[in-house]
C-alpha positions as a Markdown table, in Angstrom:
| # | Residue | x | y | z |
|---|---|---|---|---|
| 1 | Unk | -23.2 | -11.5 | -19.2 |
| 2 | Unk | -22.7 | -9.5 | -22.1 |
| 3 | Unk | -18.9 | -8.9 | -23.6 |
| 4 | Unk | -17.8 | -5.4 | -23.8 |
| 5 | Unk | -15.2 | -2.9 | -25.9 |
| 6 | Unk | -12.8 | -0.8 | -25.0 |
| 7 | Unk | -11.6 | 0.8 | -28.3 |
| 8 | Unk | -8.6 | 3.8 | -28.0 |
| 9 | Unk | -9.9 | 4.8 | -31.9 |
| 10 | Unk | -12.8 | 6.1 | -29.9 |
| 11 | Unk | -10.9 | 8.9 | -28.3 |
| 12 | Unk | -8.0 | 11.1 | -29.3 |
| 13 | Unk | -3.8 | 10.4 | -28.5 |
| 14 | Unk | -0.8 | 11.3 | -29.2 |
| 15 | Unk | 0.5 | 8.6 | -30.0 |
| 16 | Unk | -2.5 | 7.6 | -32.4 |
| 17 | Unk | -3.6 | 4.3 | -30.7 |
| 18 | Unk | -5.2 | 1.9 | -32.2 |
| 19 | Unk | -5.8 | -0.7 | -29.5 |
| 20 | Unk | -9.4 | -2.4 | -29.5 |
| 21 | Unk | -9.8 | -4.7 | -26.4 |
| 22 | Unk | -12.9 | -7.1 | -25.7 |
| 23 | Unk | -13.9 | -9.8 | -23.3 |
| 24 | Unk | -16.0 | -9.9 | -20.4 |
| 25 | Unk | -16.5 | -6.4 | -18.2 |
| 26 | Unk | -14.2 | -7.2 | -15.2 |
| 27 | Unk | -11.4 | -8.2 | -17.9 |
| 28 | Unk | -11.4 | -5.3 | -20.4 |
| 29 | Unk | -11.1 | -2.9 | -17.2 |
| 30 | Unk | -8.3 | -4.4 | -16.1 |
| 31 | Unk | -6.5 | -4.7 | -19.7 |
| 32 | Unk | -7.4 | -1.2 | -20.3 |
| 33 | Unk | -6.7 | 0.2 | -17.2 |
| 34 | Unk | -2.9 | -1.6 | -17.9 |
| 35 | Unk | -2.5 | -0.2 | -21.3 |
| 36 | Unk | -3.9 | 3.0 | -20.3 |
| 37 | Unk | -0.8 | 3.8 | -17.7 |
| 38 | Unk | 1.9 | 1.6 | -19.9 |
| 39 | Unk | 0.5 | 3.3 | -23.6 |
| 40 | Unk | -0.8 | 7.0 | -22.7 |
| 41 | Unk | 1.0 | 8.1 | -19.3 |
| 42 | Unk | -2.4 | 7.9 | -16.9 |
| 43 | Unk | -2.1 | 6.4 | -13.7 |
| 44 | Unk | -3.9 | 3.7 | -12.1 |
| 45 | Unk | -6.3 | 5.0 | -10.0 |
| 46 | Unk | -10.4 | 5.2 | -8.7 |
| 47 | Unk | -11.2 | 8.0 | -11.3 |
| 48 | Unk | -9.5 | 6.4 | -14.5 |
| 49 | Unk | -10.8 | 2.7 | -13.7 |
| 50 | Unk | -14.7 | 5.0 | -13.0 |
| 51 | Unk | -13.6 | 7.2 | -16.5 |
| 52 | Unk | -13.2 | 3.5 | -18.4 |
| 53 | Unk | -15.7 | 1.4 | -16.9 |
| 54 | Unk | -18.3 | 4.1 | -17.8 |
| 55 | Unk | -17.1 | 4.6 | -21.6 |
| 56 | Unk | -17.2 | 0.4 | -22.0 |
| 57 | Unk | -19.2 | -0.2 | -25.3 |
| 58 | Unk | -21.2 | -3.5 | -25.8 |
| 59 | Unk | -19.6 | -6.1 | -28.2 |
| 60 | Unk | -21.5 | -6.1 | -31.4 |
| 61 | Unk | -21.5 | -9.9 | -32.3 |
| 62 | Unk | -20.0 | -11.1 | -36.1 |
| 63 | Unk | -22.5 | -11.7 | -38.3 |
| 64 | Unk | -22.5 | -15.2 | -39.5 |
């Protein structure tokens, strides 16, 4: 299973976020979803966990 990215640079704020999470798919959405109701105000439900599962980026791996 590949590791995904959930990084809030990607999309606007108020607050300017910064946040970049990564791991595997089931983790990140449930970190994001978190910071997304504690950080930016959403709420946990159906639509925002569809809204962050569907903009979940594939890890680029470090070069070595």
């Amino acid at each position: 299973m590949s590791r995904k990215v959930a990084d809030c640079r990607d999309y606007p704020s108020e607050n300017n976020c910064t946040l970049t999470i990564s791991g595997e798919e089931d983790e990140v959405l449930t970190a994001a979803t978190q910071h997304a109701v504690s950080a930016h105000g959403h709420q946990d439900t159906t639509e925002v966990r569809a809204w962050l599962r569907e903009h979940l980026k594939d890890e680029v791996p470090a070069a070595t």
